[in-house]
CHARMM internal coordinates of N, CA and C (Angstrom, degrees):
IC EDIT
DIST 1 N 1 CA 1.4603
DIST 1 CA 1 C 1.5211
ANGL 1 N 1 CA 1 C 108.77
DIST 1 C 2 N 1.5799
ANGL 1 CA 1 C 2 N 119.64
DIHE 1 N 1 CA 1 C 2 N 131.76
DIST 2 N 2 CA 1.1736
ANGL 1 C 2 N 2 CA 98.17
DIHE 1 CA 1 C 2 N 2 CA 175.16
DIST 2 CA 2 C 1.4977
ANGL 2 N 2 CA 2 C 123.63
DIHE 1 C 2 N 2 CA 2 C -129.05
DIST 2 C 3 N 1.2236
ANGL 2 CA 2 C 3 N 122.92
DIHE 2 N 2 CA 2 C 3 N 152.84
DIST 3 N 3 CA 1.7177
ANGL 2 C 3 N 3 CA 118.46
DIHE 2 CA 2 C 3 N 3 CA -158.24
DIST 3 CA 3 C 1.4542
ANGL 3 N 3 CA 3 C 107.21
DIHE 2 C 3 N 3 CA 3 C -80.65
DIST 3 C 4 N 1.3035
ANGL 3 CA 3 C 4 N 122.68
DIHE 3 N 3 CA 3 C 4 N 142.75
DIST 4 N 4 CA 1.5393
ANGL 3 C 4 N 4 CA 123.72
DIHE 3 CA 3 C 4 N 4 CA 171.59
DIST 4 CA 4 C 1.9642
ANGL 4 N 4 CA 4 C 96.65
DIHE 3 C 4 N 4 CA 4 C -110.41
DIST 4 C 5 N 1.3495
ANGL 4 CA 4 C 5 N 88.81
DIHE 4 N 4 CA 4 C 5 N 150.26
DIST 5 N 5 CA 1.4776
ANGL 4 C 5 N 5 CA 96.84
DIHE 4 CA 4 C 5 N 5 CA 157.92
DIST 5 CA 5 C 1.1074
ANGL 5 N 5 CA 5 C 139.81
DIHE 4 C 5 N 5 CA 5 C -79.82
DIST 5 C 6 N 1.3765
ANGL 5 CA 5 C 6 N 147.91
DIHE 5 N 5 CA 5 C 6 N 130.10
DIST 6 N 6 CA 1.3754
ANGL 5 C 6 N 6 CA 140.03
DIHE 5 CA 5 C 6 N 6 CA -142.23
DIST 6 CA 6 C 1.5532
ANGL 6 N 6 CA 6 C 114.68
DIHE 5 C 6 N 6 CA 6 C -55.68
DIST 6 C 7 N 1.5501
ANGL 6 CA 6 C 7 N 109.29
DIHE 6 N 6 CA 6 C 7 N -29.52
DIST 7 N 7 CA 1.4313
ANGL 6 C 7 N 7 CA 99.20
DIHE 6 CA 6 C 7 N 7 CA -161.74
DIST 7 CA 7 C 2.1114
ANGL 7 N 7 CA 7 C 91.95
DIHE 6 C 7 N 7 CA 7 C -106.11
DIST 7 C 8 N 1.3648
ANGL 7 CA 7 C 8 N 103.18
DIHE 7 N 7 CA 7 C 8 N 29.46
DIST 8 N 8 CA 1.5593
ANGL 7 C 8 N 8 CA 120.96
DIHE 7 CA 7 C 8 N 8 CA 168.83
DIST 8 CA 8 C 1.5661
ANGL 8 N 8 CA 8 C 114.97
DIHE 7 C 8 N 8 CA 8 C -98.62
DIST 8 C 9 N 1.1493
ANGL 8 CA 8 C 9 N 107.29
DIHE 8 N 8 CA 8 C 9 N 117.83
DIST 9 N 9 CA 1.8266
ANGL 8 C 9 N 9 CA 99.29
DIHE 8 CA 8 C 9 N 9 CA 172.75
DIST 9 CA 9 C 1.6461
ANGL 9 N 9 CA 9 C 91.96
DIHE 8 C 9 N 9 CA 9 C -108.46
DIST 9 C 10 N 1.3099
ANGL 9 CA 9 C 10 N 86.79
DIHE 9 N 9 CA 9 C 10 N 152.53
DIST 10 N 10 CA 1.8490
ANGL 9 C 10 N 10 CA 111.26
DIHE 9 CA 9 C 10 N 10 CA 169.28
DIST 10 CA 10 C 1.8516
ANGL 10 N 10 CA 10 C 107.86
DIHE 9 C 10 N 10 CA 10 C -66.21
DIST 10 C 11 N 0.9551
ANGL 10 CA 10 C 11 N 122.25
DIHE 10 N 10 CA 10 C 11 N 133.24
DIST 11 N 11 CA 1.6946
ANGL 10 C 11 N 11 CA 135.00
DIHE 10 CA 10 C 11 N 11 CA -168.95
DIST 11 CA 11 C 1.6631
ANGL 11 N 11 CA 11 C 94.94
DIHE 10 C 11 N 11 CA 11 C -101.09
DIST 11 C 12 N 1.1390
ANGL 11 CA 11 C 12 N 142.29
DIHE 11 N 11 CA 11 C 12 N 94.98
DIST 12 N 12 CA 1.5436
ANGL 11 C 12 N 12 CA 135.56
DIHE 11 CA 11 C 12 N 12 CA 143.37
DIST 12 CA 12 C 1.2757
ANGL 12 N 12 CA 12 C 137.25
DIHE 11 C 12 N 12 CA 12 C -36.18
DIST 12 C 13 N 1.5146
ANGL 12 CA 12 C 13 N 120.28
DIHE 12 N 12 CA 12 C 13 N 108.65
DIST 13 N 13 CA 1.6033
ANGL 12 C 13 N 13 CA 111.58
DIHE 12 CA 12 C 13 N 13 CA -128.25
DIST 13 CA 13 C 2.1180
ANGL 13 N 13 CA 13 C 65.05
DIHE 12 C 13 N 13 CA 13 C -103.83
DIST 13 C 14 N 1.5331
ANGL 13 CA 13 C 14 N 91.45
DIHE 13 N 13 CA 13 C 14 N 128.76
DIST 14 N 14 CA 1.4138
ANGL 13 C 14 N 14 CA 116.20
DIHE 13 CA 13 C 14 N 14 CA -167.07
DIST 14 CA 14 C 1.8338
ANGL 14 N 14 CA 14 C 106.49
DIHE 13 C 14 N 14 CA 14 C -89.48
DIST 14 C 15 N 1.2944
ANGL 14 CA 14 C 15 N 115.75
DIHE 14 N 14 CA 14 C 15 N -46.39
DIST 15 N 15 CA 1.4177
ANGL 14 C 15 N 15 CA 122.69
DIHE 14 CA 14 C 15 N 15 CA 157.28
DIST 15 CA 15 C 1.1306
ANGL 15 N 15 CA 15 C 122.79
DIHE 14 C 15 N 15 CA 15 C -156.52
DIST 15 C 16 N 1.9257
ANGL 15 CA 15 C 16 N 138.71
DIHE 15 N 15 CA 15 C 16 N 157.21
DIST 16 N 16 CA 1.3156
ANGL 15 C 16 N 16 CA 116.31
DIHE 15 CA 15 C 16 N 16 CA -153.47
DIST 16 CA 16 C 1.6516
ANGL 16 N 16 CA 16 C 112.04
DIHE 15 C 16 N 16 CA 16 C -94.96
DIST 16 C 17 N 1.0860
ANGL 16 CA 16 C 17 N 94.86
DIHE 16 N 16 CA 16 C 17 N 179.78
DIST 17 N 17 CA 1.5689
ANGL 16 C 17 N 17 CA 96.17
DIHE 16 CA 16 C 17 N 17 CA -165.00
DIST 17 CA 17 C 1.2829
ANGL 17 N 17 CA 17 C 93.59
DIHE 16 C 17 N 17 CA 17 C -134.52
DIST 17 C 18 N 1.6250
ANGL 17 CA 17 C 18 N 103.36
DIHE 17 N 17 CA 17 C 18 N 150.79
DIST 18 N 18 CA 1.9425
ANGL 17 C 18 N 18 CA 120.45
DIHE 17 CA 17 C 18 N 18 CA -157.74
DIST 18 CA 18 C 1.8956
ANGL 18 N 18 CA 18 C 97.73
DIHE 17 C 18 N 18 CA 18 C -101.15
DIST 18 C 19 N 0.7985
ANGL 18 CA 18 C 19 N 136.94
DIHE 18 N 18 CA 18 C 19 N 163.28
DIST 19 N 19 CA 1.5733
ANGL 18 C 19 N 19 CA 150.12
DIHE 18 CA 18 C 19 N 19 CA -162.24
DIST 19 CA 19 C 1.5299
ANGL 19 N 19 CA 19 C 79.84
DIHE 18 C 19 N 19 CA 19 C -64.27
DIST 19 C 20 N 1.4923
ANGL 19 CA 19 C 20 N 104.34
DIHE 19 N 19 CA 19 C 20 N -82.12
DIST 20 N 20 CA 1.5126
ANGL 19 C 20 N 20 CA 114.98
DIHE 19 CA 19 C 20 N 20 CA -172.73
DIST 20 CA 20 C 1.5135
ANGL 20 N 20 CA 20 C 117.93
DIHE 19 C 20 N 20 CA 20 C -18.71
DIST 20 C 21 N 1.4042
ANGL 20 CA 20 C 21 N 123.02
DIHE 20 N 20 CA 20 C 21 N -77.69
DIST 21 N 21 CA 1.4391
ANGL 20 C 21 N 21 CA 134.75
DIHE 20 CA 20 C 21 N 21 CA 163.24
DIST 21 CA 21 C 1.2455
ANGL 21 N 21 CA 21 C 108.85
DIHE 20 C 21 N 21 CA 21 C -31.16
DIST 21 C 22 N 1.4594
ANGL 21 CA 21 C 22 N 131.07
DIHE 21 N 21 CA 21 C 22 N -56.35
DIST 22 N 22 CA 1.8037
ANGL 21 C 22 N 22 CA 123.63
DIHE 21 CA 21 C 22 N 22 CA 159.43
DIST 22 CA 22 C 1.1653
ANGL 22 N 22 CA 22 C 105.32
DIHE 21 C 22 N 22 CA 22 C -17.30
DIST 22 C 23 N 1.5702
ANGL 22 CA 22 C 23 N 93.33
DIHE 22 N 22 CA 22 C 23 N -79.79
DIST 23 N 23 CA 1.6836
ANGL 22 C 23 N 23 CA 110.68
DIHE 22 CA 22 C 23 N 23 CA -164.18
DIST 23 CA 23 C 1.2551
ANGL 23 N 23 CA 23 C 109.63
DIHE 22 C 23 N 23 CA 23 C -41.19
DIST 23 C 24 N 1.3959
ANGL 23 CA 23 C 24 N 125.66
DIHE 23 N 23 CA 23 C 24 N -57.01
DIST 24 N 24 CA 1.7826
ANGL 23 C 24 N 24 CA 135.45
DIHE 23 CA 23 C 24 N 24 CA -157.07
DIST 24 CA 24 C 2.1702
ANGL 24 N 24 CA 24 C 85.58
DIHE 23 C 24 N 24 CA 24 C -53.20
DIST 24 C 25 N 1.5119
ANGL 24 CA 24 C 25 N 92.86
DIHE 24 N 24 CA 24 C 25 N -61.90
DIST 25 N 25 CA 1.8288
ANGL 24 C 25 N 25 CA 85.89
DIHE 24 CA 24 C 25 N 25 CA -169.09
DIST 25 CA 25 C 1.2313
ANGL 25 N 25 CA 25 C 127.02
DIHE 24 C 25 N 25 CA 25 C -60.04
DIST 25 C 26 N 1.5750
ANGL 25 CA 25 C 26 N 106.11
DIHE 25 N 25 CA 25 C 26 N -11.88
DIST 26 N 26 CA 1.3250
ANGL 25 C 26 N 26 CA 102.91
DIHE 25 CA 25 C 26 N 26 CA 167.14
DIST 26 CA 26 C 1.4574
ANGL 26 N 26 CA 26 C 123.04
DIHE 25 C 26 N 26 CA 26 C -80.64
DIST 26 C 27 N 1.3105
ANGL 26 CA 26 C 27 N 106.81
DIHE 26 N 26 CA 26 C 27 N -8.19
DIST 27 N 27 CA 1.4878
ANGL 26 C 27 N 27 CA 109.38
DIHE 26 CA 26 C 27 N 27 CA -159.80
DIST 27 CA 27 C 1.2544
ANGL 27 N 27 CA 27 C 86.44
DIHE 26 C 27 N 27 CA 27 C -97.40
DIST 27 C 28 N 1.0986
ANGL 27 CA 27 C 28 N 127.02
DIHE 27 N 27 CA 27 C 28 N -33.51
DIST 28 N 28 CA 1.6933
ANGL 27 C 28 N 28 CA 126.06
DIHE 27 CA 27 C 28 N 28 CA -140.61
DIST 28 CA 28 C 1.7300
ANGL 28 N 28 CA 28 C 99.62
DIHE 27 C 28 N 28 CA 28 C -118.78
DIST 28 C 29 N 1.5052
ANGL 28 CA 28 C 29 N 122.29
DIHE 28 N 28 CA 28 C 29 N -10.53
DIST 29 N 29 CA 1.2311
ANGL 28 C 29 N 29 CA 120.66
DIHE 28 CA 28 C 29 N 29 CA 176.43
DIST 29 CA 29 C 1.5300
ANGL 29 N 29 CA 29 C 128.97
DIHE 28 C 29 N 29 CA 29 C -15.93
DIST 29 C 30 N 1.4401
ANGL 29 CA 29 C 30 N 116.81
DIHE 29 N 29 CA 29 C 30 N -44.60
DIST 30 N 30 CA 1.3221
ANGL 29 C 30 N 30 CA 130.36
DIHE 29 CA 29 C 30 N 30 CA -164.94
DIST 30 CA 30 C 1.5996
ANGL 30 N 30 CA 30 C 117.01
DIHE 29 C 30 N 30 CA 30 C -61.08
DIST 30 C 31 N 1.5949
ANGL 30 CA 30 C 31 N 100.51
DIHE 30 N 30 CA 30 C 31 N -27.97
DIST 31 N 31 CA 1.4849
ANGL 30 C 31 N 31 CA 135.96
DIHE 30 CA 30 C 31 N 31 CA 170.60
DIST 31 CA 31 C 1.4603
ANGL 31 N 31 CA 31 C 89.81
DIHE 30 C 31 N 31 CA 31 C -38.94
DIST 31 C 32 N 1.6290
ANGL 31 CA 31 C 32 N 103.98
DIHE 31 N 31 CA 31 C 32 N 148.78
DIST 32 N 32 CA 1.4023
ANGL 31 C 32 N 32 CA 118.05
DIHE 31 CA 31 C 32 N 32 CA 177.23
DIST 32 CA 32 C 1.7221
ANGL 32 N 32 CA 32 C 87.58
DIHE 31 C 32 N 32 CA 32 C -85.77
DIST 32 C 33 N 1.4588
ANGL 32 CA 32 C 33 N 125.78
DIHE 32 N 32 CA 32 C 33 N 176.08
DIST 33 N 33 CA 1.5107
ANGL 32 C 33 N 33 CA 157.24
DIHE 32 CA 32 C 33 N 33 CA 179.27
DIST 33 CA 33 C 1.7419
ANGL 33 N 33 CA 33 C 99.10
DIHE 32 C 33 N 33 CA 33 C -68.82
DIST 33 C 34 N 1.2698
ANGL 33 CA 33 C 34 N 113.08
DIHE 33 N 33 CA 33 C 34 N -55.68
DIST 34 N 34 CA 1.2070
ANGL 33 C 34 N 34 CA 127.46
DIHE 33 CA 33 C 34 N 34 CA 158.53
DIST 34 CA 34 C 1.6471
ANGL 34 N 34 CA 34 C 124.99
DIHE 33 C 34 N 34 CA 34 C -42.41
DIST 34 C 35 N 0.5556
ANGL 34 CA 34 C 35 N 129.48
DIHE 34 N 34 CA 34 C 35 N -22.27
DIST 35 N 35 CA 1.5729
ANGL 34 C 35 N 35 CA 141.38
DIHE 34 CA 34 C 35 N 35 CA -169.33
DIST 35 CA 35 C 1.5397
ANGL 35 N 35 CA 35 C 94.12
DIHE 34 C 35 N 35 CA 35 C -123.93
DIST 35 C 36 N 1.1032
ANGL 35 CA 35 C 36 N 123.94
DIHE 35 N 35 CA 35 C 36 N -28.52
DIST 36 N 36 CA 1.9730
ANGL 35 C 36 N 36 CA 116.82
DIHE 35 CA 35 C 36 N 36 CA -165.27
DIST 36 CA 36 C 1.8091
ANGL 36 N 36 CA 36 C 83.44
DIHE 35 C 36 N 36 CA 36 C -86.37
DIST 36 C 37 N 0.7969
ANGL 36 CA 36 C 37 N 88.21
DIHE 36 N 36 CA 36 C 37 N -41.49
DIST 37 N 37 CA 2.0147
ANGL 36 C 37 N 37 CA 85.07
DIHE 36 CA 36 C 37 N 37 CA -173.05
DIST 37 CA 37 C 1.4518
ANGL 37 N 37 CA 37 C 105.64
DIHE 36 C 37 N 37 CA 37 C -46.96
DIST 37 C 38 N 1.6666
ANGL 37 CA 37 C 38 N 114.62
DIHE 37 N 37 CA 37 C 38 N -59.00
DIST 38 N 38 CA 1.6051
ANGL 37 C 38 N 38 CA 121.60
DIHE 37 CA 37 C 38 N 38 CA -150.16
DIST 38 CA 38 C 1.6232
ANGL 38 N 38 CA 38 C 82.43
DIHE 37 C 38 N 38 CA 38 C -68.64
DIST 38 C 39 N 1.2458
ANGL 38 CA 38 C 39 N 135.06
DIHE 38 N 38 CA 38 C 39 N -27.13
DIST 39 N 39 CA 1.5909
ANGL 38 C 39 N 39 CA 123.29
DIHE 38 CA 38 C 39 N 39 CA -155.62
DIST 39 CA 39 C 1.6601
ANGL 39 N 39 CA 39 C 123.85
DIHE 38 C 39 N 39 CA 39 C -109.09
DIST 39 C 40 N 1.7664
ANGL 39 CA 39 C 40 N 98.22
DIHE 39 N 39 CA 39 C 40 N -11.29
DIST 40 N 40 CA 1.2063
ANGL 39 C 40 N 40 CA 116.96
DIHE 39 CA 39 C 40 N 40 CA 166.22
DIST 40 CA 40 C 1.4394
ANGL 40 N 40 CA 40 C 124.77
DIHE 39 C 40 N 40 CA 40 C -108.15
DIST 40 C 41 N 1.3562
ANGL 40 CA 40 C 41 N 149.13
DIHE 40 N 40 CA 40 C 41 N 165.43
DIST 41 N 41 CA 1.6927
ANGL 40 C 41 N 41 CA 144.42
DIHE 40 CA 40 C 41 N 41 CA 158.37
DIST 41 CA 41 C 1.2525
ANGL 41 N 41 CA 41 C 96.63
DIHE 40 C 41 N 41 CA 41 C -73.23
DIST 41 C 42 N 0.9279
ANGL 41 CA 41 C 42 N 155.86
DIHE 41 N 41 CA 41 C 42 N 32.64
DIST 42 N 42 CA 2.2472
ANGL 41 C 42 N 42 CA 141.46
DIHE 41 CA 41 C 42 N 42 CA 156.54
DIST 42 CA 42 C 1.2756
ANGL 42 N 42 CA 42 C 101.07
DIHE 41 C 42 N 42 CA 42 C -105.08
DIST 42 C 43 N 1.0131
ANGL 42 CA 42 C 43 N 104.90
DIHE 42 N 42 CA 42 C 43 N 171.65
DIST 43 N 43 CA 1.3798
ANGL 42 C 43 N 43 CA 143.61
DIHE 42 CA 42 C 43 N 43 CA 158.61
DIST 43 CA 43 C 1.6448
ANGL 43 N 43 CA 43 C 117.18
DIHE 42 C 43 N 43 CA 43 C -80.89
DIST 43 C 44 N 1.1120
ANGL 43 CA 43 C 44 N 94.01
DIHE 43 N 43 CA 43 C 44 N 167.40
DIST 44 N 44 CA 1.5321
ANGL 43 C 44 N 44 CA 114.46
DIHE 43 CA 43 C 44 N 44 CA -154.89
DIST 44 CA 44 C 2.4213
ANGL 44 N 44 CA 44 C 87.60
DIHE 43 C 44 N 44 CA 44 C -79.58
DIST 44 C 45 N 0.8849
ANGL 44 CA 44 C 45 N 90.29
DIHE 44 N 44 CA 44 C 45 N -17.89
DIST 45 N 45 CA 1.8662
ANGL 44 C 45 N 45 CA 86.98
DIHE 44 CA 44 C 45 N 45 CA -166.83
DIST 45 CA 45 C 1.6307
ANGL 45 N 45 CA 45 C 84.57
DIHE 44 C 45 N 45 CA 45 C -99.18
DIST 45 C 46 N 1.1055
ANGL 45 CA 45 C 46 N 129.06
DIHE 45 N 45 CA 45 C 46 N -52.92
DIST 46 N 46 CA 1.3186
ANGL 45 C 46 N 46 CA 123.74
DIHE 45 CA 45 C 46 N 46 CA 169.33
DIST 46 CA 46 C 1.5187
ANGL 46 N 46 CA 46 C 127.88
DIHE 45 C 46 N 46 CA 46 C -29.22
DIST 46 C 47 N 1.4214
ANGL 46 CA 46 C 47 N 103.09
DIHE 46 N 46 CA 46 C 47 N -63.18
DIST 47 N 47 CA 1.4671
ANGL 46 C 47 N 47 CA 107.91
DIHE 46 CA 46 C 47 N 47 CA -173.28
DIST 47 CA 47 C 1.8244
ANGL 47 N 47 CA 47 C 109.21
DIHE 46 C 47 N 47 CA 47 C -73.53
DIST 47 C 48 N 1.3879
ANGL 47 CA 47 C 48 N 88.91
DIHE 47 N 47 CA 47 C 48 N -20.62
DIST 48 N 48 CA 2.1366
ANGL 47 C 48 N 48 CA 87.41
DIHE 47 CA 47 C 48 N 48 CA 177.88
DIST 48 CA 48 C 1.5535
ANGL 48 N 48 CA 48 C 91.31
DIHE 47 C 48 N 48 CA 48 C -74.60
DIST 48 C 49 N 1.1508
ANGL 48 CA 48 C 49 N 130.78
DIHE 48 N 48 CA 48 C 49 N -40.27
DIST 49 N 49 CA 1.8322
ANGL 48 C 49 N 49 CA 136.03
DIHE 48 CA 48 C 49 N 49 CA -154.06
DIST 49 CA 49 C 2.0506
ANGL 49 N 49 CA 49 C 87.19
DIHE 48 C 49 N 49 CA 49 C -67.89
DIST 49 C 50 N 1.3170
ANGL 49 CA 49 C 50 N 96.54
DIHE 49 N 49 CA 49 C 50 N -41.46
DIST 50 N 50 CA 1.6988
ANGL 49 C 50 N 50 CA 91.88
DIHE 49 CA 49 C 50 N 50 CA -166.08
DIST 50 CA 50 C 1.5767
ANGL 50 N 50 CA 50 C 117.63
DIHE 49 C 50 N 50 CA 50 C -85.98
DIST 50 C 51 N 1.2737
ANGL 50 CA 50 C 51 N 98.19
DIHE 50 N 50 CA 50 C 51 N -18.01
DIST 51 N 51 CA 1.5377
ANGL 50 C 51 N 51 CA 124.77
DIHE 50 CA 50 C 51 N 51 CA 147.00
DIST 51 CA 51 C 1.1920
ANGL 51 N 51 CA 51 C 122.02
DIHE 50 C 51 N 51 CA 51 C -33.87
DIST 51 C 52 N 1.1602
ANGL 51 CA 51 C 52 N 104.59
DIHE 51 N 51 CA 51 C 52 N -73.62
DIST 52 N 52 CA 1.7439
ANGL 51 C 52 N 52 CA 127.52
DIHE 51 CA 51 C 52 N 52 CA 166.40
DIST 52 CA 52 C 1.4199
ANGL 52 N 52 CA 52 C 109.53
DIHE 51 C 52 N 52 CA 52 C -37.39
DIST 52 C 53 N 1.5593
ANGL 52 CA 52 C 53 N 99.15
DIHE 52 N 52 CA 52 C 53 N -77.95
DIST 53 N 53 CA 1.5088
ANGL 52 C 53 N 53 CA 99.19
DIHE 52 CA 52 C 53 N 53 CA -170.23
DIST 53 CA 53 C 1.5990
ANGL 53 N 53 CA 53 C 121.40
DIHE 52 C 53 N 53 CA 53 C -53.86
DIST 53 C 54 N 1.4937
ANGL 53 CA 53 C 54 N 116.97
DIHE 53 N 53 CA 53 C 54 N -33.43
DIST 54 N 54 CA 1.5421
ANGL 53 C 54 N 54 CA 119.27
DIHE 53 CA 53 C 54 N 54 CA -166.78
DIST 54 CA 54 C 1.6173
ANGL 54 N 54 CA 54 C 101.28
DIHE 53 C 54 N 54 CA 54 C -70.57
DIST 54 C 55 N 1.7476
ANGL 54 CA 54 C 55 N 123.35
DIHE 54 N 54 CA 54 C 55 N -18.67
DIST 55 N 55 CA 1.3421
ANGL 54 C 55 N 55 CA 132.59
DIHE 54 CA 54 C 55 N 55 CA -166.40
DIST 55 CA 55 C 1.4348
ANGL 55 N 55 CA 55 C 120.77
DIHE 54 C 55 N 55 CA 55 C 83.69
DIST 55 C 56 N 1.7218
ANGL 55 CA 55 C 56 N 121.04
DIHE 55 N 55 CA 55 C 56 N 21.30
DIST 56 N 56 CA 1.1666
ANGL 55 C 56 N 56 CA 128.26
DIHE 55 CA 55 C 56 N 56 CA -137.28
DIST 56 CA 56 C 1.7925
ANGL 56 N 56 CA 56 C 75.12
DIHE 55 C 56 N 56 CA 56 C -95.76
DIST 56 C 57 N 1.3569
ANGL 56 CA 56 C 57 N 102.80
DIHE 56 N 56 CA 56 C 57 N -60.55
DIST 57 N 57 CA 1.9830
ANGL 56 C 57 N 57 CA 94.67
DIHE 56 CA 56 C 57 N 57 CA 177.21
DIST 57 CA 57 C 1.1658
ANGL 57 N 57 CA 57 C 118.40
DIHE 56 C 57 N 57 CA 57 C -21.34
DIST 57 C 58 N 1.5011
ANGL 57 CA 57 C 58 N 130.74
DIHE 57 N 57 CA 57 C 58 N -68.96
DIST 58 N 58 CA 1.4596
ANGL 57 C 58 N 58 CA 157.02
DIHE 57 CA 57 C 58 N 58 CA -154.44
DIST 58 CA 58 C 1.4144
ANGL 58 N 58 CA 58 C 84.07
DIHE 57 C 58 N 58 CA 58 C -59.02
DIST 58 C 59 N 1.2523
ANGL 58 CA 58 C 59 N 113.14
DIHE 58 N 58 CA 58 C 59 N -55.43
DIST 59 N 59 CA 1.8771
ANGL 58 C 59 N 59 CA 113.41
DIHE 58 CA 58 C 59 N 59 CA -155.85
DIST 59 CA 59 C 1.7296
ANGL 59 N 59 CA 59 C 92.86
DIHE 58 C 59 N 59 CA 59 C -69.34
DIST 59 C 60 N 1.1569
ANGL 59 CA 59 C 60 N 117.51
DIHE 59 N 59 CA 59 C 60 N -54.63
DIST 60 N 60 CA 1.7879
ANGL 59 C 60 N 60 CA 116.27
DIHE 59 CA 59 C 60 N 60 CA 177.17
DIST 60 CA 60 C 1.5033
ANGL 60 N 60 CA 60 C 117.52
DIHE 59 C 60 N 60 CA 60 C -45.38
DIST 60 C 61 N 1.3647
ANGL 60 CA 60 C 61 N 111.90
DIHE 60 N 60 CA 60 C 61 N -40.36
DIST 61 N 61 CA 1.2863
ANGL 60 C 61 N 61 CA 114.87
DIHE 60 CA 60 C 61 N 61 CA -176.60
DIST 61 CA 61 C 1.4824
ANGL 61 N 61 CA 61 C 111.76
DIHE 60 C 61 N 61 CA 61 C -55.37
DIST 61 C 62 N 1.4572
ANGL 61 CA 61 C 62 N 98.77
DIHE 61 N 61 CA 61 C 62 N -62.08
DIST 62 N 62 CA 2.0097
ANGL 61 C 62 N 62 CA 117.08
DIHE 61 CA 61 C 62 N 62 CA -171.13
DIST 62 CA 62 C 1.9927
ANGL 62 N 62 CA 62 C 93.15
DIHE 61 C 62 N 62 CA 62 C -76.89
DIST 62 C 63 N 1.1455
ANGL 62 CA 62 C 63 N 134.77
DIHE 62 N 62 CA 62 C 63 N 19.53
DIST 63 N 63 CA 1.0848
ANGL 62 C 63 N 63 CA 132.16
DIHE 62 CA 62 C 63 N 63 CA 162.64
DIST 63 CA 63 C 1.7157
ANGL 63 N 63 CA 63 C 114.45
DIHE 62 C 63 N 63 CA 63 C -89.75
DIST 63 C 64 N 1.5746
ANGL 63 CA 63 C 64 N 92.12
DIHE 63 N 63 CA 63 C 64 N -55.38
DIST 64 N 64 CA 1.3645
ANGL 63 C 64 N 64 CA 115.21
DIHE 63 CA 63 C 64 N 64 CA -167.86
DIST 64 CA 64 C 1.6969
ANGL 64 N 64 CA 64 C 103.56
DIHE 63 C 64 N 64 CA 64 C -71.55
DIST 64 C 65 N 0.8826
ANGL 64 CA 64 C 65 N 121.30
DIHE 64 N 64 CA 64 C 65 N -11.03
DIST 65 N 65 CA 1.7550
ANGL 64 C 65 N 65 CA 144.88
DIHE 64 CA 64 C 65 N 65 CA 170.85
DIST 65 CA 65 C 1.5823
ANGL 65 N 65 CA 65 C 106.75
DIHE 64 C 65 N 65 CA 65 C -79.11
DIST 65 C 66 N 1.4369
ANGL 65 CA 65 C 66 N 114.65
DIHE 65 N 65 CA 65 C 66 N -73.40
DIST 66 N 66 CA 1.3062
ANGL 65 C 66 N 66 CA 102.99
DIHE 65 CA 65 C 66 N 66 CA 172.50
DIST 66 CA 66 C 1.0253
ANGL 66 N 66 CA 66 C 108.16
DIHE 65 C 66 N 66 CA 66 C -61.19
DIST 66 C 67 N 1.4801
ANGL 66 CA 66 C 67 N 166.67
DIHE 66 N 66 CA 66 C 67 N -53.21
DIST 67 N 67 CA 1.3853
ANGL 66 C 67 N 67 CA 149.85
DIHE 66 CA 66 C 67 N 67 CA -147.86
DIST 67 CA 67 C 1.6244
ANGL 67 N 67 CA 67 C 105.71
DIHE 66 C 67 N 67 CA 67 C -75.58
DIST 67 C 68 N 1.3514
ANGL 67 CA 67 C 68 N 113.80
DIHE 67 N 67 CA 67 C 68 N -24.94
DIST 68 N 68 CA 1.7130
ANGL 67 C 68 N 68 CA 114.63
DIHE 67 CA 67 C 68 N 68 CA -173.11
DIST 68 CA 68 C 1.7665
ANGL 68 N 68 CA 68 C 102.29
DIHE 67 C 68 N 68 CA 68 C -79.77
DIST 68 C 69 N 1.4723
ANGL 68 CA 68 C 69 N 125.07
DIHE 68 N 68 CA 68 C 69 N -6.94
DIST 69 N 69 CA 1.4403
ANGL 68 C 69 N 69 CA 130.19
DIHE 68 CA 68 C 69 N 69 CA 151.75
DIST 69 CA 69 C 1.1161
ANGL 69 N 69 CA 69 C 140.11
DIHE 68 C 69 N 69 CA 69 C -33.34
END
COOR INIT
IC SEED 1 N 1 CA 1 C
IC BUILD
């Protein structure tokens, strides 16, 4: 069982996703939502949900932080 932190919600993994497709969003993150759609099969709530899970948000956030330095 595993604990979330309060201000953590649980993500509903909507359909599964292949290593490769990982990989592509990891590589390609920088991509607007718009562009991840035309080049992936998800949806626009999907690819933020897998977003989430890979930590790719978290990393954008503390990116967009250091660059405003």
């Amino acid at each position: 069982m595993t604990r979330l932190r309060k201000n953590m919600k649980a993500v509903p993994v909507l359909r599964q996703w292949t290593t490769e497709q990982d990989g592509f969003l990891i590589e390609h993150a920088d991509l607007a939502i718009s562009e991840l759609i035309q080049l992936l099969p998800y949806t626009e709530e999907e690819i933020k949900a897998r977003k989430k899970v890979l930590g790719l948000l978290k990393r954008e956030r503390q990116f967009r932080k250091i660059m405003t330095y």
